[in-house]
C-alpha positions in Angstrom: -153.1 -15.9 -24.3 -149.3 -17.5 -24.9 -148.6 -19.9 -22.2 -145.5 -21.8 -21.5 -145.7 -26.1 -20.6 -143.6 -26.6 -18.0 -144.1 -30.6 -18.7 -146.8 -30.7 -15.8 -148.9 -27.9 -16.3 -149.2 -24.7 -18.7 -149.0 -21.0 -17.3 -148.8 -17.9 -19.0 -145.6 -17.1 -17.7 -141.7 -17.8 -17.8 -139.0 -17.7 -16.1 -136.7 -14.2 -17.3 -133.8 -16.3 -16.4 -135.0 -18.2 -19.5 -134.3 -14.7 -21.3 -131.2 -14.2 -19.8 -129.9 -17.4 -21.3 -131.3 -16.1 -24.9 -129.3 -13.0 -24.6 -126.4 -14.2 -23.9 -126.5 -16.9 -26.9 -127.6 -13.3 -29.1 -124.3 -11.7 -27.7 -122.1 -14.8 -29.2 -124.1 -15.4 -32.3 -123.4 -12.0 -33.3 -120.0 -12.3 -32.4 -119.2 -15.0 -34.9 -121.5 -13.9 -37.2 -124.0 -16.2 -37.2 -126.7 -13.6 -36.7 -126.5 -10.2 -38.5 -128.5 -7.5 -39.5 -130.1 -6.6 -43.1 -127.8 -4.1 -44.4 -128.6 -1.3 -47.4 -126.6 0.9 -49.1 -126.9 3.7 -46.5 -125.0 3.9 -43.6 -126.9 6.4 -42.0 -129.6 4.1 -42.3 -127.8 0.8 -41.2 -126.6 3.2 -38.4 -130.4 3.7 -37.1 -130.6 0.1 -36.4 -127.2 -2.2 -35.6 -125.7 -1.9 -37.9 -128.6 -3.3 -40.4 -132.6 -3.8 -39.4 -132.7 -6.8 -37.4 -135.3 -9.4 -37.0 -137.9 -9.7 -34.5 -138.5 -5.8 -35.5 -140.3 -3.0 -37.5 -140.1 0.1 -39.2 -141.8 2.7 -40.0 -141.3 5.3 -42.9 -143.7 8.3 -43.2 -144.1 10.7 -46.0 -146.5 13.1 -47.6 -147.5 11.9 -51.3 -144.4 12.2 -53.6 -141.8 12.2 -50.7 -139.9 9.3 -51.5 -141.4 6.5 -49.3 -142.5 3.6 -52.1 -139.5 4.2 -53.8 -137.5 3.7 -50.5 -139.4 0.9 -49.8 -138.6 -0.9 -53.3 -134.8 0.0 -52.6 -134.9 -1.3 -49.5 -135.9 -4.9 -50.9 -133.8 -4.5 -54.0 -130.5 -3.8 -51.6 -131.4 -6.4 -48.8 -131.2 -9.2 -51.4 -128.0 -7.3 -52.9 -126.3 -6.4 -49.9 -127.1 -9.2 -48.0 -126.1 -12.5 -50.0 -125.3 -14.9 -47.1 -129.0 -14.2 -45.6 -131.7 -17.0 -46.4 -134.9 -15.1 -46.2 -138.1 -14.3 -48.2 -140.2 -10.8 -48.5 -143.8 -10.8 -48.6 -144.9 -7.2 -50.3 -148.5 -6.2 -49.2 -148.9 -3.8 -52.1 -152.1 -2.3 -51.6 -151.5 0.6 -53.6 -149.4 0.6 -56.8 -149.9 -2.3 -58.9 -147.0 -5.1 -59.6 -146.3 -4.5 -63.2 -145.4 -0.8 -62.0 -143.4 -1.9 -59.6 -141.4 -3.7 -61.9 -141.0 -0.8 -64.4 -139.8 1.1 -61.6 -137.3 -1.6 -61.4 -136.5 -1.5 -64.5 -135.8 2.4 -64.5 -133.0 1.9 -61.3 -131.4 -1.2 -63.4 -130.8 0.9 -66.2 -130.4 4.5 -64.5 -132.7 6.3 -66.6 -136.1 7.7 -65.7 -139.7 6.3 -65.7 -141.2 7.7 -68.8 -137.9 6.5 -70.6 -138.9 3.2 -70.0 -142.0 3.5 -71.4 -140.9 5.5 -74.0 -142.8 8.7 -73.3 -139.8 10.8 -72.9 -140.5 14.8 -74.4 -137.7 15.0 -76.1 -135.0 13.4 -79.1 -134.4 10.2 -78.1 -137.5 9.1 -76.0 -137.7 5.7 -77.3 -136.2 3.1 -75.4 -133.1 1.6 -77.5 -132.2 -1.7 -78.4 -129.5 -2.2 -76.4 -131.1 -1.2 -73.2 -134.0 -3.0 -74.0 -131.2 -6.4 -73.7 -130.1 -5.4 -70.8 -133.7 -5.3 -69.3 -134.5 -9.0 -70.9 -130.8 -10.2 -69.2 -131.7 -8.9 -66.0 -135.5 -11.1 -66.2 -133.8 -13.9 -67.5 -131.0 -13.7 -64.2 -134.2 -13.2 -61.9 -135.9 -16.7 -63.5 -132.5 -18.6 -62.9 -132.5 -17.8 -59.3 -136.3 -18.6 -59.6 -135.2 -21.7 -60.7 -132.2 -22.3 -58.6 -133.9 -21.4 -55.7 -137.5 -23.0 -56.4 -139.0 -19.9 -56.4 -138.2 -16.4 -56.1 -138.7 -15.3 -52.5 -140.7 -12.3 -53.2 -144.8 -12.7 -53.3 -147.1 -10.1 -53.7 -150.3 -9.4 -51.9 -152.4 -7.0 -54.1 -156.0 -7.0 -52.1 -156.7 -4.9 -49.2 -157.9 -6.7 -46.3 -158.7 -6.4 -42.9 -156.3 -6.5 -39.6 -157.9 -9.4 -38.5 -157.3 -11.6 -42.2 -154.0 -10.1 -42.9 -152.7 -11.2 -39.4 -154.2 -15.1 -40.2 -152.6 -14.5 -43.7 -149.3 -14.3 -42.0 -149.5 -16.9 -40.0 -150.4 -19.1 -42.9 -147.5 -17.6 -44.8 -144.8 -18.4 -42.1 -146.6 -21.9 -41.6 -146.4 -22.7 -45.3 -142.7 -21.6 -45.5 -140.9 -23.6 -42.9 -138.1 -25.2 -43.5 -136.8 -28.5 -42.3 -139.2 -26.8 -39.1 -137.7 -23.7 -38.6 -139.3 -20.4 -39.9 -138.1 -18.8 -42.6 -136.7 -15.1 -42.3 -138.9 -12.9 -44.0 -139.6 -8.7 -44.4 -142.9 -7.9 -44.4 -143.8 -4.8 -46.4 -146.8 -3.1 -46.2 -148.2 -0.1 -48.3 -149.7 1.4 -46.6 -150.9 1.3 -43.5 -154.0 3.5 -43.9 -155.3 0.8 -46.9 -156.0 -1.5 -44.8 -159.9 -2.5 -44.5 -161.9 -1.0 -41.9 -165.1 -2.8 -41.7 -167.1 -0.1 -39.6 -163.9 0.8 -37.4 -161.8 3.9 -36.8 -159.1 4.9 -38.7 -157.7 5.2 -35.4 -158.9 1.9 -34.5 -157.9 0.2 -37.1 -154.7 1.8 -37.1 -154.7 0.3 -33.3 -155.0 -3.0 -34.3 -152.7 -3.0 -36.9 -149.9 -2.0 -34.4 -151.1 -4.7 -31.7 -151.2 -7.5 -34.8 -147.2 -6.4 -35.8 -146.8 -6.7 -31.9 -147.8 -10.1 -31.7 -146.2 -11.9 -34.8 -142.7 -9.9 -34.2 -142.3 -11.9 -30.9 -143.5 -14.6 -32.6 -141.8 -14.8 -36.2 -138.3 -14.0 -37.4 -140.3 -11.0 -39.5 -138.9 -7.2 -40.2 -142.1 -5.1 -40.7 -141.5 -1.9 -42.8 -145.0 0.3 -42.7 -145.5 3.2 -44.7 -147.4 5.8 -43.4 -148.8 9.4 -44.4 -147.8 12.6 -42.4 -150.7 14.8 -41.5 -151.5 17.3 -43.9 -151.0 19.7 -40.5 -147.3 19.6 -41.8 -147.9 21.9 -44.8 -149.7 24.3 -42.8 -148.8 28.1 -43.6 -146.8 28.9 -40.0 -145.0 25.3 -40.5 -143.3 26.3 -43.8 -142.1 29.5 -42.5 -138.4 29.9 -43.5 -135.9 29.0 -40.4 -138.9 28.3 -38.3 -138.6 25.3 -35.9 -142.4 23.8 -36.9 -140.8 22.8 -40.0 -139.3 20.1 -38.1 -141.1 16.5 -38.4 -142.4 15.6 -35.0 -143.4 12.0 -34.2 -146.9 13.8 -33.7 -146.9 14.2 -37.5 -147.5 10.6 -38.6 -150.9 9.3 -39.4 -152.3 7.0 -36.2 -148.6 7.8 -34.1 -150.2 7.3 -30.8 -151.2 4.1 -32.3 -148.2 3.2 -34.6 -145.2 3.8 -32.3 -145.2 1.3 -29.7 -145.1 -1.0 -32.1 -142.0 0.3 -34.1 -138.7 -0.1 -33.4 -137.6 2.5 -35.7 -139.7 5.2 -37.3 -138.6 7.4 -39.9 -140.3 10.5 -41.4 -139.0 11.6 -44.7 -139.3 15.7 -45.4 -139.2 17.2 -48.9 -139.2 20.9 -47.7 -139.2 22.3 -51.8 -143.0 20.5 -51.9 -143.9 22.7 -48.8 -141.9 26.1 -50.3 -139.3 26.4 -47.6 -136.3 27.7 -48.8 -134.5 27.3 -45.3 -134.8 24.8 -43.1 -135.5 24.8 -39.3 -133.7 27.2 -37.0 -130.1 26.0 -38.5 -131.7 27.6 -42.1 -130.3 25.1 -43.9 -130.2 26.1 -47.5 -133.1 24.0 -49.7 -130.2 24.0 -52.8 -132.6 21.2 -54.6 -136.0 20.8 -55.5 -135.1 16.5 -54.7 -133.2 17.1 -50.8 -134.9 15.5 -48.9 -134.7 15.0 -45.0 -134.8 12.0 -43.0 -136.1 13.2 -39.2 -135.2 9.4 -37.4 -137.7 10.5 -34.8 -137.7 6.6 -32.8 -134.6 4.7 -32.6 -135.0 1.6 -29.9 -131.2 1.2 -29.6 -129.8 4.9 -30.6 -130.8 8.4 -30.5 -132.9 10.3 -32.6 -131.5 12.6 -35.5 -131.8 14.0 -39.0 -130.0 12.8 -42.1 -129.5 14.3 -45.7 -130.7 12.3 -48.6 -131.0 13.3 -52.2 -133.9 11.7 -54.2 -132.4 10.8 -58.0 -136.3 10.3 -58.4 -135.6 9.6 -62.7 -133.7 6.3 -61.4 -135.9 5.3 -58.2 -133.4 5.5 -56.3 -132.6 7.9 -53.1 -129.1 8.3 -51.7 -127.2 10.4 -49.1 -126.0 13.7 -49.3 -123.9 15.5 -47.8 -125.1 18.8 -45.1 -126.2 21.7 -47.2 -125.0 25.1 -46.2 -126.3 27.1 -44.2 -127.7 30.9 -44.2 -126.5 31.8 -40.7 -123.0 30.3 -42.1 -123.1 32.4 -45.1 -124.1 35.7 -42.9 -120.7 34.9 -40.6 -118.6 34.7 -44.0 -120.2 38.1 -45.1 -119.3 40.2 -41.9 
């Protein structure tokens, strides 16, 4: 139970007046900029939140398998230290399922704007092998990560690779904030996890688990200047034969979609769902029919937003370069039967 010492005796209560005071400090601290959000490259993203993710928050980002959500995630990172130099904070990557050499490569692939199996030289075609002068480019842009390593006593990104449970991970970041004060003040930091459903069980519940994961985020957000971003599955319900009907409304992303929802969403802030309607064979999209023109569009359904209002967004995944970025609306069938009469 958090209590608050009044100097004579402890209760587990405060004044909101006390909050009042906070909110009003917020207000002018984002006025002069001493407090801003963590901005990307999207502002259709940056727009779901204000005008960036803030702290104190989390985020969700569901996808079936190959819809884009790891490699969102590792943009995410990648642009928050880009787009965000004035920001002092850390990133704490509980990787549970890809492992950190990979990660890297993938890295390497966006640096470079080439795909994956160019990389590592397994390309079908003339050319596969990676060439000399990319392969400089690659060692110049290790040796810049080991100067700011060594400017900055360490880069801020660690790596958790083991699965553990709720209960442990939740101790682990305590210990994490703990060990990274500075000067007595916590340290900003974005906690990713991947993904949610990796997460030991020990004899519970998926749903349970799931549960306690979303109580845990609950906790250290109020407690910790921390951005959570999960990643979650969808149900496989979503590829269901009467969902991928063309112009049907089911092929909409529901927040009833993501794995553990009921359990997930209180916690969350924000919570995206990302739709790659070529992997379910729709060819036109919800009752608009927008027109599936690439195997790589992708939808973004923003299905919570705390301080906005829910939406889609068009996204194009350039999946070669691990990257994803916005698109604009794609036409429409009932547009192109008006044109036709």
């Amino acid at each position: 139970m958090s209590t608050e010492n009044t100097g004579t005796s402890t209760f587990p209560w405060r004044n909101r007046q006390e909050s009042f005071a906070k909110a009003l400090r917020y207000i002018v601290d984002r006025a002069s900029g001493k407090i801003t959000s963590l901005k990307c490259s999207s502002q259709k993203i940056n727009d779901a939140g204000t005008d960036g993710f803030e702290w104190h928050s989390a985020v969700c980002i569901a996808a079936r398998p190959s819809g884009g959500k790891s490699v969102l995630k590792e943009q995410l990172i990648r642009e928050f230290f880009a787009y965000n130099p004035q920001e002092n904070f850390r990133v704490l990557d509980c990787d549970y399922e890809m492992v950190p050499m990979m990660t890297a490569l993938r890295e390497f692939s966006s640096v470079l704007g080439r795909s994956y199996k160019y990389i590592c030289s397994a390309e079908d075609k003339e050319g596969a092998y990676m060439s000399g002068e990319d392969f400089e480019v690659l060692k110049k842009h290790v040796e810049a990560k080991k100067n700011f390593r060594e400017q900055s006593k360490g880069l801020p990104i660690d790596v958790v690779e083991d699965p553990m449970s709720v209960e442990d991970w939740e101790e682990m970041v305590h210990l994490y904030m703990e060990t990274h004060k500075v000067r007595g003040e916590y340290t900003h930091t974005v906690i990713a996890i991947d993904h949610a459903r990796l997460f030991l069980k020990k004899g519970k519940p998926e749903q349970q688990m799931l549960q306690d994961l979303g109580e845990a985020i609950i906790r250290l957000k109020k407690r910790y200047p921390i951005l959570f971003i999960v990643l979650n599955h969808l149900n496989r319900s979503v590829t269901d034969v009467d969902r991928c009907k063309d112009g049907f409304i089911g092929n909409y992303i529901s927040d009833g979609d993501i794995l553990g929802s009921d359990a997930l969403q209180q916690a969350m802030d924000i919570m995206i769902a990302i739709d790659r309607p070529a992997n379910r064979r729709i060819k036109q999209y919800g009752p608009e029919r927008y027109i599936i023109d690439d195997v790589n569009l992708l939808i973004f359904a923003f299905l919570k937003v705390r301080n906005g209002l829910p939406r889609i967004s068009f996204f194009q995944g350039v999946f070669e370069e691990m990257r994803i970025e916005e698109r604009a609306v794609p036409r429409t069938a009932l547009d192109q039967s008006k044109v036709r009469a």
